[in-house]
N, C-alpha and C positions, 0 to 999 in steps of 0.2 A: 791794536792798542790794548783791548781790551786782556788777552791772552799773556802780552807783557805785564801788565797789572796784576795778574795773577800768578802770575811766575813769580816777580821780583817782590811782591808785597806793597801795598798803598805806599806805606814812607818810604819804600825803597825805589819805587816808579820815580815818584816825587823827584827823587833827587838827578835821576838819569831821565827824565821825562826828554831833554835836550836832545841828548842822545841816541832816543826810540824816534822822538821827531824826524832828525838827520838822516839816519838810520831808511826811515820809510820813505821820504823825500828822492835820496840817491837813491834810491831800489825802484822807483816809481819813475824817475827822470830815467833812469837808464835801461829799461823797459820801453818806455815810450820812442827816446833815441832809436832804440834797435828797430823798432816798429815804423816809424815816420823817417828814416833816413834814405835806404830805398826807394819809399815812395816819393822822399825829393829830388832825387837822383833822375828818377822816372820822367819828373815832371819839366826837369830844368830840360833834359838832353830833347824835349818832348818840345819844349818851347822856343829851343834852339835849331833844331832839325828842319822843321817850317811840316807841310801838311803829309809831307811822304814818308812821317815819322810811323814805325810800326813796333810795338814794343816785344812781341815774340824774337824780331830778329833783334834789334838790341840785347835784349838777355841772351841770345845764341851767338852772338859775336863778343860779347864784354865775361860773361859767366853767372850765373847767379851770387857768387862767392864774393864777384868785384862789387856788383850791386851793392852787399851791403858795409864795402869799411870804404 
């Protein structure tokens, strides 16, 4: 925020303030998605599977690529 503030000028922050919000909000959400999706993927097929679940062969059968979309 701070860095935008200095870019754009106090009255001009001001006015895009909405904006830089938005801005770091989706850049942060989607960040964390790419981060935590997998790992849900992991968890569900994990809780599904029952105790013979092993997650090396899961990623060796599915790919690492499918894990994440």
């Amino acid at each position: 925020m701070k860095s935008w503030k200095d870019r754009l000028g106090k009255e001009e922050f001001e006015k895009k303030e909405h904006l830089v919000n938005f801005g770091a909000g989706l850049t942060a959400g989607a960040i964390s998605a790419a981060v935590t999706n997998p790992l849900e993927c992991i968890t569900v097929n994990k809780q599904t599977a029952g105790p013979d679940f092993s997650i090396r062969l899961f990623i060796r059968e599915n790919g690492f690529i499918n894990l994440c979309t």
